[in-house]
C-alpha positions in Angstrom: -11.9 7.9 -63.5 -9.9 4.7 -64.5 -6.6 6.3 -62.5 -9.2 6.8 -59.8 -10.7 3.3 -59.6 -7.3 1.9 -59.5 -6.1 4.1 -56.9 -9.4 3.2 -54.8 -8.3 -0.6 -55.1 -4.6 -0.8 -54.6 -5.3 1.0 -51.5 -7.7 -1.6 -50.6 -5.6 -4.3 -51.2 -2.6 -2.4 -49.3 -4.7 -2.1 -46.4 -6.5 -5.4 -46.4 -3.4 -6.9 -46.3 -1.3 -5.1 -44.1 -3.9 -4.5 -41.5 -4.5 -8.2 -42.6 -1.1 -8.9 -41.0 -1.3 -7.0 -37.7 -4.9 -8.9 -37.2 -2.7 -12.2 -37.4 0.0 -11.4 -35.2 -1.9 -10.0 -32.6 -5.6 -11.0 -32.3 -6.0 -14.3 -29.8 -6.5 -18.1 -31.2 -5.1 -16.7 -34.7 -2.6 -18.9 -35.8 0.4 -16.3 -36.2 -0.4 -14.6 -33.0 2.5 -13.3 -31.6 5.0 -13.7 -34.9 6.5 -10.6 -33.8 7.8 -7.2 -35.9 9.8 -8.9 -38.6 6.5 -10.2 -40.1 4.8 -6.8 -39.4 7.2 -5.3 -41.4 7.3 -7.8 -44.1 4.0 -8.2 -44.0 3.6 -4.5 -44.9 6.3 -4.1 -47.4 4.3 -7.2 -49.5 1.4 -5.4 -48.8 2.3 -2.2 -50.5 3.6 -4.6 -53.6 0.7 -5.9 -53.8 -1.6 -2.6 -54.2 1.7 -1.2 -56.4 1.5 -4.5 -58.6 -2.4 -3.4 -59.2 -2.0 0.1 -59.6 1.0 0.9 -60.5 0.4 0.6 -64.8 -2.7 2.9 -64.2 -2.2 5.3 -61.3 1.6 4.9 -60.8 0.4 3.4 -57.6 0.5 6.4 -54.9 -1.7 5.0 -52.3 -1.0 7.2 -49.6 -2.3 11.0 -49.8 1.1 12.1 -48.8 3.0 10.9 -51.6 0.3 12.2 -53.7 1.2 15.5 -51.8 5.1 15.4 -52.4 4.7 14.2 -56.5 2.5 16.9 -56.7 4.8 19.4 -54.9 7.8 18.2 -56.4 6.2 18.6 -60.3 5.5 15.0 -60.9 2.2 14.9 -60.6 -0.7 17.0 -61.7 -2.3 19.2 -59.2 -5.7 18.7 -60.8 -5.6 15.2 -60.0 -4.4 15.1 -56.0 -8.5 15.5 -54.4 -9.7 12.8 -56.9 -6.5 10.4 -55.6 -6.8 11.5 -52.3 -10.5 10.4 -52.1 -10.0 7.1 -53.8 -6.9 6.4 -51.6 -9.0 7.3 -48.3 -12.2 4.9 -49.4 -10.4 2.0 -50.3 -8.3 2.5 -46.8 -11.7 2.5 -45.3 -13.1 -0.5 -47.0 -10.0 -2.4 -46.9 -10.6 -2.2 -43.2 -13.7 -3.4 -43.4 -12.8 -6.5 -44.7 -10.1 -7.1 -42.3 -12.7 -7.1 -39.8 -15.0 -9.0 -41.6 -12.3 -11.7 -42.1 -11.0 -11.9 -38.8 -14.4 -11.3 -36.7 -14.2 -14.4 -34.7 -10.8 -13.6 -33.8 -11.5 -9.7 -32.8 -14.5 -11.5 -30.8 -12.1 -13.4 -29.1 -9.8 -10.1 -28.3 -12.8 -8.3 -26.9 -11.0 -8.0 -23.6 -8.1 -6.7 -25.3 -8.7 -2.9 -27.1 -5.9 -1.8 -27.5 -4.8 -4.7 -29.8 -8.2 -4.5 -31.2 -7.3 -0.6 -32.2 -3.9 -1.8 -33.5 -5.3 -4.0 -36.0 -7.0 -0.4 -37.5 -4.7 2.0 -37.3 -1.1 2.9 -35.4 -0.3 3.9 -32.0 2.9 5.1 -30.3 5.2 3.4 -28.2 5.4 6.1 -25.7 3.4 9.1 -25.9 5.1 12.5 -26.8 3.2 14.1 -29.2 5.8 16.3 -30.2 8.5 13.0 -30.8 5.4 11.0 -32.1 5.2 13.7 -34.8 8.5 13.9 -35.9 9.2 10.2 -36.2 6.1 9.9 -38.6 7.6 13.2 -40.7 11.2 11.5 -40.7 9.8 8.3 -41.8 7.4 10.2 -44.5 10.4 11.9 -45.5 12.6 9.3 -46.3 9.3 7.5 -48.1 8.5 9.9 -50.5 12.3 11.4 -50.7 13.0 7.6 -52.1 10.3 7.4 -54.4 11.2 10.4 -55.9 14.5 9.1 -56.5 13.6 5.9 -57.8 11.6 8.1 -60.3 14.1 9.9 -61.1 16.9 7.2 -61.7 14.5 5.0 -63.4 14.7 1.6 -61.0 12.8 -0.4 -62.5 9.5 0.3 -64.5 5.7 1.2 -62.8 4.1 -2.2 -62.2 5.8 -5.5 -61.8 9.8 -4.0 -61.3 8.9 -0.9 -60.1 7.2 -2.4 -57.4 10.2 -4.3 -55.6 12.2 -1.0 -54.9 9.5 0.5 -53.3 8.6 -2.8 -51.0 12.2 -2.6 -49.9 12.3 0.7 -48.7 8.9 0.2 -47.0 10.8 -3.1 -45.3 13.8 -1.2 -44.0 11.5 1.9 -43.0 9.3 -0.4 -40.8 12.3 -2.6 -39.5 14.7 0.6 -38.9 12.3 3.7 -38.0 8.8 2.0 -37.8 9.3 0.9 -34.1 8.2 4.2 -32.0 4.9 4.8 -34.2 3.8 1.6 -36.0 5.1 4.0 -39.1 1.6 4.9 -40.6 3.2 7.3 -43.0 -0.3 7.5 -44.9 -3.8 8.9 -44.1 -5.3 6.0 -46.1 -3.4 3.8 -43.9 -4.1 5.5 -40.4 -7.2 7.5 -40.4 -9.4 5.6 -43.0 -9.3 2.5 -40.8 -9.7 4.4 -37.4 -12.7 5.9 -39.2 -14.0 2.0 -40.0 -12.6 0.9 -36.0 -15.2 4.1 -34.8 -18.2 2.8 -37.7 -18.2 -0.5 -36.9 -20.1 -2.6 -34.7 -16.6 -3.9 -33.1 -17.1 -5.8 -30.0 -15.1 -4.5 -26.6 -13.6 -1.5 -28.5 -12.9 1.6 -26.0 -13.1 4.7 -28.7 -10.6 4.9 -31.7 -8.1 7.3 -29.7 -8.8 10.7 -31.7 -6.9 12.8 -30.0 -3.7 10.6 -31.4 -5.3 10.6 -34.7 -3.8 14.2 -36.3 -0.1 12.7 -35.7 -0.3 10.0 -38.7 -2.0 13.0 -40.8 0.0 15.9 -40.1 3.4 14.3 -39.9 3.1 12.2 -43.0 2.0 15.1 -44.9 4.6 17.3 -43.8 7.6 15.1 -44.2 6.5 14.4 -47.4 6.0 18.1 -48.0 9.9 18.9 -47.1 10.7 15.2 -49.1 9.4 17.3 -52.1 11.0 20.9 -51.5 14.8 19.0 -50.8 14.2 16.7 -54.2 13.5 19.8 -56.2 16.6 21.4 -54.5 19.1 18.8 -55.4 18.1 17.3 -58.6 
């Protein structure tokens, strides 16, 4: 329950503060509105530090089902424990959404007019829609994700917690900044469909529905891609 708990809050934290980032750069009369992609992608990298520098002692810090997914699949990771993380991950998405919004409700007032960027502080949306390309950019990105983490793993950069956690912020850095652009690079169910469950819940003002039928893209493809990440990894190590 302790791994659970800690799984439930550096998710939280991870979402707070990278949905706490795209609220900034894009909702009106905030004072980083419009800081642009860089910042996104910074934002998020520090983001998934932060929840790592939590959870990472505990949990090992997996905060995303589909890493969960590939460690398990790759025989790091206990299958008995993967529902239990996966729930934890997926609430602490959720309320880590919820706070965002609670933080930032004069500003998402303010965007009423504006849905779309309302939606985008929640959860991801493509640049151009093509299902089929949407999908694979989100499995390529998972892959490379989870293929990384297992490598980190198995070379030993760094230690779970405080070191461990710089690795993996770099990698989600160059991931946004190199392969994030087409999708907004959810990569994560906690990330993507636990806030577009709080964006639907929520009494949020001028919203225009929480685009469902995008909404199996960030699910499917992260899983996946971290599915294959798992199945090449046990191939060549």
């Amino acid at each position: 329950m302790t791994q659970y708990i800690f799984e439930f809050i550096g998710t939280l934290v991870l979402v707070l503060l990278g949905d706490g980032v795209c609220a900034a750069t894009s909702l009106n009369h905030s004072k980083a509105k419009g800081a642009g992609w860089v910042v996104i992608a910074l934002g998020w990298g520090l983001a998934v530090m932060m929840g790592v520098l939590i959870a990472g002692p505990v949990s090992g810090a997996h905060l995303n089902p589909a890493v969960t997914l590939g460690l398990a699949i790759a025989g790091k990771f206990g299958w008995d424990l993967v529902l239990g993380y996966i729930i934890a991950q997926m609430l602490g998405g959720f309320c880590g959404a919820c706070l965002v919004w609670l933080f930032y409700k004069d500003h998402f007032d303010a965007t009423a007019d504006e849905p779309a960027a309302v939606l985008g502080c929640f959860c991801t949306a493509p640049a151009i829609r093509n299902k089929w390309s949407n999908l694979l950019s989100e499995c390529v990105a998972t892959f490379v994700l989870v293929f990384l983490i297992l490598c980190i793993g198995t070379y030993k950069i760094g230690t779970p917690g405080a070191i461990g956690a710089w690795p993996v912020t770099m990698v989600i850095v160059s991931i946004g900044m190199s392969l994030g652009a087409t999708t907004g690079y959810a990569m994560n169910a906690a990330r993507d469909l636990a806030p577009r469950l709080a964006h639907a819940i929520l009494p949020v003002k001028g919203k225009e529905g929480s685009d469902w039928g995008y909404s199996w893209i960030p699910v499917v493809g992260p899983l996946a891609g971290a599915a294959l990440a798992a199945l090449v990894f046990v191939l060549v190590f």
